[in-house]
C-alpha positions as CSV (number, residue, x, y, z in Angstrom):
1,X,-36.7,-49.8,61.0
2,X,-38.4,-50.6,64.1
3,X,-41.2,-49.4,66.0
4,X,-40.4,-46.5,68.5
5,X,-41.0,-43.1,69.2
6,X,-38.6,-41.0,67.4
7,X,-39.7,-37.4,68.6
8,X,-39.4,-38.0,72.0
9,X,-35.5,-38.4,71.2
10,X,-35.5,-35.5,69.1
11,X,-37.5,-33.0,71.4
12,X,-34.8,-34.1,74.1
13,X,-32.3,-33.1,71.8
14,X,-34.2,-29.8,71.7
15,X,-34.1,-29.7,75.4
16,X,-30.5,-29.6,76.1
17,X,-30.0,-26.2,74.4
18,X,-32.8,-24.4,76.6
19,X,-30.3,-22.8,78.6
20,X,-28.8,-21.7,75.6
21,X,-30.0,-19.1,74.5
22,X,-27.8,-17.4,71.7
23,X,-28.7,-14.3,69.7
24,X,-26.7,-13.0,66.4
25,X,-24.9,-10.5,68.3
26,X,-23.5,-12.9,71.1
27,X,-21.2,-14.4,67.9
28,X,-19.1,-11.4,67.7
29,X,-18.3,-11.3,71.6
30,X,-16.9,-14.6,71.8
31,X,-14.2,-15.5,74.3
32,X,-12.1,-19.3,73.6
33,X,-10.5,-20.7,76.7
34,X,-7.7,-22.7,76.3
35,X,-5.5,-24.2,73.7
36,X,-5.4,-27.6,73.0
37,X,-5.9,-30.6,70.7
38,X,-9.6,-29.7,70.3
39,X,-8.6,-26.0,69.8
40,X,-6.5,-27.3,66.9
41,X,-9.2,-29.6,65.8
42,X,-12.1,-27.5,66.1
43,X,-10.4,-24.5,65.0
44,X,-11.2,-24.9,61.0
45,X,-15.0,-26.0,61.8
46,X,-15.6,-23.0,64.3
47,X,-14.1,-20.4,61.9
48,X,-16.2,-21.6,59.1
49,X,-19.3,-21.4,61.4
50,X,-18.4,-17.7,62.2
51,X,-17.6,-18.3,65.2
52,X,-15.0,-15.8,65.6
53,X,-13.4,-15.0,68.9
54,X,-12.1,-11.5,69.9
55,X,-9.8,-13.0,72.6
56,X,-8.4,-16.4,73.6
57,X,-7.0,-16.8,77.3
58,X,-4.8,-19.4,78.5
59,X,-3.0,-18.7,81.8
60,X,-0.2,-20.8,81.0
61,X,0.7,-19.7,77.6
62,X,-0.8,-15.7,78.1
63,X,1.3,-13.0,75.6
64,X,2.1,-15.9,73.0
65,X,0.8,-16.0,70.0
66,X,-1.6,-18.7,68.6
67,X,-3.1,-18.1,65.1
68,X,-3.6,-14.1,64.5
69,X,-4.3,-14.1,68.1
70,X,-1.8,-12.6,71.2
71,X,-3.0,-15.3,73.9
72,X,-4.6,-13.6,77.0
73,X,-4.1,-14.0,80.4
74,X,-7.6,-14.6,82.6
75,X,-6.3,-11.5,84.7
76,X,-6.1,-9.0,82.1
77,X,-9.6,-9.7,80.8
78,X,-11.3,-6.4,82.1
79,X,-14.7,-6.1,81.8
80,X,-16.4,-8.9,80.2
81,X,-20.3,-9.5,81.4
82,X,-21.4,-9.1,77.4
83,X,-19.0,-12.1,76.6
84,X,-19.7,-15.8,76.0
85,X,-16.8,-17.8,77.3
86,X,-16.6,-21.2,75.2
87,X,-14.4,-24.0,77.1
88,X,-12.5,-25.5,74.0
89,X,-11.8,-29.1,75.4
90,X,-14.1,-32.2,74.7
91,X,-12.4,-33.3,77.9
92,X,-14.5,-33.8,80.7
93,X,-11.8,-33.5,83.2
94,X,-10.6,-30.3,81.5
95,X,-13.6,-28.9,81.0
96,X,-14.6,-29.3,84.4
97,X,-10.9,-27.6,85.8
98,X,-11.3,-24.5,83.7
99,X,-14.7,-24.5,85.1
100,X,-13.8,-24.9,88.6
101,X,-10.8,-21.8,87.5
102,X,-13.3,-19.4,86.0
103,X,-15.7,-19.6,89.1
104,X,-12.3,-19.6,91.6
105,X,-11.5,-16.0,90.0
106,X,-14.7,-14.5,89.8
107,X,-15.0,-14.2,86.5
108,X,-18.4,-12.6,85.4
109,X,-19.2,-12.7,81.8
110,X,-22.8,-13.4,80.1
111,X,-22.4,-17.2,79.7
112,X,-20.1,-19.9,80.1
113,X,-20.5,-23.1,77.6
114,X,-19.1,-26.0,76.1
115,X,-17.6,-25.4,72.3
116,X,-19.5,-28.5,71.7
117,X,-23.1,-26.3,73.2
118,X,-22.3,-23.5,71.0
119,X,-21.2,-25.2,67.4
120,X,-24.3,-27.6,68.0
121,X,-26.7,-25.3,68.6
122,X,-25.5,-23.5,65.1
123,X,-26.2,-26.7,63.4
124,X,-29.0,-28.6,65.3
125,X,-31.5,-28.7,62.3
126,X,-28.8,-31.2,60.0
127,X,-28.3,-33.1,63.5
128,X,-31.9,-33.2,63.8
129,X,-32.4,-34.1,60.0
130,X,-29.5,-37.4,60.7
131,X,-31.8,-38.3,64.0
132,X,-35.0,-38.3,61.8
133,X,-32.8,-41.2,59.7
134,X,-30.9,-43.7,62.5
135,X,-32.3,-47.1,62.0
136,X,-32.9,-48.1,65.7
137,X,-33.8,-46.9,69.2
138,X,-30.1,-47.2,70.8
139,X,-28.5,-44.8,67.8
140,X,-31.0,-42.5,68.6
141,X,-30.3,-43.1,72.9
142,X,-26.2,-43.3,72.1
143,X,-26.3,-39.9,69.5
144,X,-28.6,-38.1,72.1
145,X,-26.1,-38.6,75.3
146,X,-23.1,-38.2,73.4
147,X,-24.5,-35.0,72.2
148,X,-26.1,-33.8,75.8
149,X,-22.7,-35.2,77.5
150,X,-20.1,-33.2,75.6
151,X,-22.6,-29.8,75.8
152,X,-22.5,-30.5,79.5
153,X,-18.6,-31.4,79.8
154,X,-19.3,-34.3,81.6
155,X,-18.7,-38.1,80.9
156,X,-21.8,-40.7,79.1
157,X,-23.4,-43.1,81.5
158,X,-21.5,-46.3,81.7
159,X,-24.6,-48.2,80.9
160,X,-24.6,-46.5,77.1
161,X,-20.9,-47.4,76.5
162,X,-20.6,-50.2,74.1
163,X,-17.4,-51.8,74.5
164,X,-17.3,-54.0,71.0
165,X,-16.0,-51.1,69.3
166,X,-16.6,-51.6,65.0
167,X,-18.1,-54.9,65.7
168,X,-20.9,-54.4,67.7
169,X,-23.9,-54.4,65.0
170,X,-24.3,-58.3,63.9
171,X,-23.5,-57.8,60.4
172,X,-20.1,-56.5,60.9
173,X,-19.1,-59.3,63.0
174,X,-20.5,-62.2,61.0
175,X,-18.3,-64.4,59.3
176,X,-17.8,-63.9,55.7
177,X,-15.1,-66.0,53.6
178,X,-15.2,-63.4,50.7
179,X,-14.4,-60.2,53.1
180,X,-12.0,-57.8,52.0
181,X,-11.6,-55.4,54.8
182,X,-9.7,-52.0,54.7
183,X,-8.4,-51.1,57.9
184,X,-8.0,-46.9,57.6
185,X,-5.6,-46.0,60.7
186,X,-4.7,-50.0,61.0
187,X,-2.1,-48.0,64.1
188,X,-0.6,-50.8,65.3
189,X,-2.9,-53.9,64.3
190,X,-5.2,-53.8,67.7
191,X,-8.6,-53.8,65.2
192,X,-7.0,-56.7,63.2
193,X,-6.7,-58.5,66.5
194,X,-9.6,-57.9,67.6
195,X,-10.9,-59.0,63.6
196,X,-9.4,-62.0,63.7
197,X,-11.2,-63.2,66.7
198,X,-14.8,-61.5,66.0
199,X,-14.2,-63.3,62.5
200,X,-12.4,-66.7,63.8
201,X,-9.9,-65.7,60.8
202,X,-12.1,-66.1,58.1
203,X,-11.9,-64.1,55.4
204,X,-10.4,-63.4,51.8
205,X,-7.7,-60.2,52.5
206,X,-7.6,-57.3,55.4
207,X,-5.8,-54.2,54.3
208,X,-3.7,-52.3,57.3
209,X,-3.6,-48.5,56.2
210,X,-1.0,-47.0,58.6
211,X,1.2,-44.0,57.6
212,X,3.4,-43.1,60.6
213,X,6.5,-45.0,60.1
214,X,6.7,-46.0,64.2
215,X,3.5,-47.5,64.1
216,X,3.9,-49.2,61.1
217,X,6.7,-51.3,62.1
218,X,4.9,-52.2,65.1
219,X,2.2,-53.2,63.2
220,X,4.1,-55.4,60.6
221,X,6.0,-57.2,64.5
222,X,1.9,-57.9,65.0
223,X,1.2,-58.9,61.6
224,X,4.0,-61.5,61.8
225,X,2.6,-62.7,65.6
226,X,-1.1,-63.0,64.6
227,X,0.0,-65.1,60.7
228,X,1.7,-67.4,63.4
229,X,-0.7,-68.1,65.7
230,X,-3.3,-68.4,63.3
231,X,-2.5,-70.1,61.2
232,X,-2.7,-68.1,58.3
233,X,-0.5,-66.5,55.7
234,X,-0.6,-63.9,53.0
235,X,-4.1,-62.7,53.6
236,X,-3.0,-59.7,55.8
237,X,-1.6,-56.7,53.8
238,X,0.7,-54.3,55.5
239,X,0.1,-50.2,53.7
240,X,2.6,-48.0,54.8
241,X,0.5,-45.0,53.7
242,X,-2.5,-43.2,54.5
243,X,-6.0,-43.3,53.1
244,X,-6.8,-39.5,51.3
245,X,-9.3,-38.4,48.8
246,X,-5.8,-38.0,46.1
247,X,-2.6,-39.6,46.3
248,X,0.1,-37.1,47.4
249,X,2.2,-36.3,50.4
250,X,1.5,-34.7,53.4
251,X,2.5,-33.7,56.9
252,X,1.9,-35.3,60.4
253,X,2.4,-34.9,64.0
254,X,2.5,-37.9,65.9
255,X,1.1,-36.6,69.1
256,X,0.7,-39.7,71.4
257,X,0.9,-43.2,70.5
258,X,-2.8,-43.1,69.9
259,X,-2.7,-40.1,67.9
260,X,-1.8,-37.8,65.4
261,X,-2.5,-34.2,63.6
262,X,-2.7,-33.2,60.0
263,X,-0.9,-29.8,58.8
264,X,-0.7,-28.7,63.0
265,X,0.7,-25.4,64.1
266,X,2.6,-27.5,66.7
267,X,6.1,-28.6,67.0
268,X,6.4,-28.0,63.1
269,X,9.8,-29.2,63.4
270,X,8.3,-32.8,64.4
271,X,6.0,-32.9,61.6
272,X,6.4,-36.5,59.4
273,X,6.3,-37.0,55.9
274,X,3.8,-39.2,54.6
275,X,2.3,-40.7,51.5
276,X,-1.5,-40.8,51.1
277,X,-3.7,-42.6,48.5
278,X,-7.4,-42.9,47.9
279,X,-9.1,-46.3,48.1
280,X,-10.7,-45.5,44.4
281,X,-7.3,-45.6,42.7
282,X,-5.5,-48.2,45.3
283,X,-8.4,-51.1,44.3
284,X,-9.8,-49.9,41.3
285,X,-12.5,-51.9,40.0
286,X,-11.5,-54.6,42.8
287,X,-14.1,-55.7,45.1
288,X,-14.2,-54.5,49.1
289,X,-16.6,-55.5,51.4
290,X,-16.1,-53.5,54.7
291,X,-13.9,-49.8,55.5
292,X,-13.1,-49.1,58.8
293,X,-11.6,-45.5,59.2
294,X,-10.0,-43.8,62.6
295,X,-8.1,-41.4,60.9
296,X,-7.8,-37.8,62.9
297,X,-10.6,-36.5,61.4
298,X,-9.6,-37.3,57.4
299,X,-12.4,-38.6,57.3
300,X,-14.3,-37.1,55.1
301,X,-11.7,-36.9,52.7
302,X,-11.0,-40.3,53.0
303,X,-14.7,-41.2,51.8
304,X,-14.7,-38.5,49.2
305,X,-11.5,-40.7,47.4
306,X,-13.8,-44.0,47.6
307,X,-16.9,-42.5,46.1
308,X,-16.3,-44.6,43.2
309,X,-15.9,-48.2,45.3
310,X,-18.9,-47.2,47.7
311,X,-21.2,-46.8,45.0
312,X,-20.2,-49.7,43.5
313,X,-19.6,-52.4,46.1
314,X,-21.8,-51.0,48.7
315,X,-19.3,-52.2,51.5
316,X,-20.1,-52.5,55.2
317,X,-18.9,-48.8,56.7
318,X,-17.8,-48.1,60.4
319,X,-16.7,-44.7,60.1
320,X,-15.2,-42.0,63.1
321,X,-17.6,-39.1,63.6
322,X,-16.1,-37.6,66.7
323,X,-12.6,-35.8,65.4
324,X,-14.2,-32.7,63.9
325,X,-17.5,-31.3,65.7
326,X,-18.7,-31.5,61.4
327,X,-18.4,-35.0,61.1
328,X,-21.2,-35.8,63.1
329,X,-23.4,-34.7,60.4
330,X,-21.4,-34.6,57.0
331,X,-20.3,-37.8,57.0
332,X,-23.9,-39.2,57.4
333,X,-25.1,-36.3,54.5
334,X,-22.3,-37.6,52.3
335,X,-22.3,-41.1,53.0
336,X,-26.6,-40.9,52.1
337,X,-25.8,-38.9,48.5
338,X,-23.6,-42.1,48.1
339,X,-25.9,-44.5,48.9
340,X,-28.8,-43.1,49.8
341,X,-30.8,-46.9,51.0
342,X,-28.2,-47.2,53.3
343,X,-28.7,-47.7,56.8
344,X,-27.4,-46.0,59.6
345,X,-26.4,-46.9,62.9
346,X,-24.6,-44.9,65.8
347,X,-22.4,-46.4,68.9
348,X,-20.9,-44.5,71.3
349,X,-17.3,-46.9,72.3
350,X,-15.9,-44.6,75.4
351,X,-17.5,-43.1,78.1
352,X,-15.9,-39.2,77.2
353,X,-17.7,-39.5,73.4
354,X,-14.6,-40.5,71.8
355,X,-14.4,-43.6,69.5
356,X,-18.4,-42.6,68.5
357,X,-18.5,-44.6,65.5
358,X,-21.5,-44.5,62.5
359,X,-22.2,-47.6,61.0
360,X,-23.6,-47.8,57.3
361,X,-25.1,-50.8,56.0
């Protein structure tokens, strides 16, 4: 680990909640604005934080239902200067429009924040426990902004932004004949590209986990390109199933082309049928060397179903922290009971705090 000054990183990490000032009774006079993909993601992770709100407004779905809740419109909101309005977007853009809306009507409650201040600040001792562990000065600079950016709904300097997403720590981008890399949320093969040419196309076997059946058939049209123009054949293995901590079936909502939900509320009659397996049972005792996950915030269940192959192989990890606000910390808890010598890295890949990825190694 080198030499550097870890406090000063964590007492700024202190710093950003000073204006935050939350008190036991402020949880129980919570106001959520806006309904969303974060609102869908968060939703789980703020519940079992208690953080409970007694309305949630959104002027263009007001007097709909969303949850156990009757959606509110802004208008009908009375008097409100005891309540704490949390933005629920990790959106800088949005965040900065239903800002912009809540000063444009006048609204006066006791504070406006981020959902990303307010869950934080609940759990800044674990985040403070993973700085205490990062391995070098710019995971401790990347985590920090990331963190400070989304409390602040606003974007990370462009200067932090490292644009060699899952290849940008030496180790995971150094040749290795014998790699056997598993490619959780392969989507359409764009990592394996981007593999191929970090690697020059050596290595032993890449696995492509991809469960929605659209992608997947893109991805095999790739698979067929990239054998061709390199050269190489039989090495690149095609799963039409997702990675899971049991094999089963479950349901998914293929919300963009870059994304998807697990067991939404939304659109339930567009939800997808897929199979999942875990990489314990799917290699057994058979060596890996690196996983790679960007699965929509599965995660943690993904690593739970390779607990068996992690302790065993130790492989090269390059894991998604930034679906669930909780993944910032348990997957760097679990990942440690795993293998507690590893060590860990952070990189921040956009400038909005998306595609923040923790390496273990």
């Amino acid at each position: 680990m080198e030499n550097m000054d870890r406090e000063k990183y964590i007492e700024k990490f202190r710093s950003i909640f000073t204006e935050y000032i939350f008190k036991k009774d402020d949880f129980d006079k919570l106001i959520f604005w806006g309904i969303g993909a974060t609102t869908e993601t968060w939703w789980d992770d703020m519940i079992k934080a208690n953080l409970i709100p007694k309305y949630i407004i959104d002027s263009k779905k007001a007097h709909t239902n969303y949850k156990d809740f009757e959606l509110t419109d802004p208008k009908d909101l009375g008097d409100i200067h005891e309540y704490i309005i949390v933005i629920m977007t990790t959106n800088p853009y949005t965040y900065q429009e239903i800002l912009s809306q809540i000063e444009q009507e006048d609204i006066k409650a006791k504070m406006v924040c981020s959902c990303s201040a307010i869950y934080y600040w609940n759990y800044r001792g674990r985040i403070i426990n993973m700085l205490k562990e990062l391995e070098d000065e710019v995971s401790l600079i990347s985590l920090v902004a990331m963190l400070e950016a989304r409390i602040e709904g606003r974007l990370i300097e462009e200067n932090l932004v490292d644009h060699r997403q899952y290849f940008s720590l030496h180790r995971f981008s150094c040749l290795n004949p014998k790699e056997v890399y598993i490619d959780a949320g392969a989507f359409v093969g764009d990592t394996l590209e981007r593999f191929l040419f970090e690697k020059f196309a050596t290595f032993d076997s890449y696995y492509a986990f991809e469960p929605l059946r659209k992608n997947y058939k893109a991805l095999e049209y790739r698979v067929k390109r990239l054998e061709r123009e390199w050269g190489i054949e039989s090495k690149i293995i095609c799963v039409n199933c997702g990675l899971d901590k049991i094999s089963g079936e479950q349901k998914i909502l293929s919300v963009l082309p870059v994304s998807a939900q697990i067991e939404t509320d939304i659109d339930k009659n567009k939800l997808e049928v897929i199979k999942t397996t875990s990489i314990d049972e799917y290699f057994s005792n058979r060596r890996i060397s690196t996983i790679k996950s960007d699965i929509e915030g599965k995660e943690m269940d993904m690593l739970k179903g390779a607990e068996n192959s992690i302790k065993k192989w130790k492989p090269l990890l390059a894991i998604s922290i930034y679906h669930k606000p909780s993944d910032l910390f348990r997957i760097f808890e679990l990942i440690k009971s795993y293998q507690a010598e590893y060590k860990i890295s952070i990189r921040c890949h956009t400038a909005n705090g998306g595609d923040t990825i923790l390496y273990a190694y």
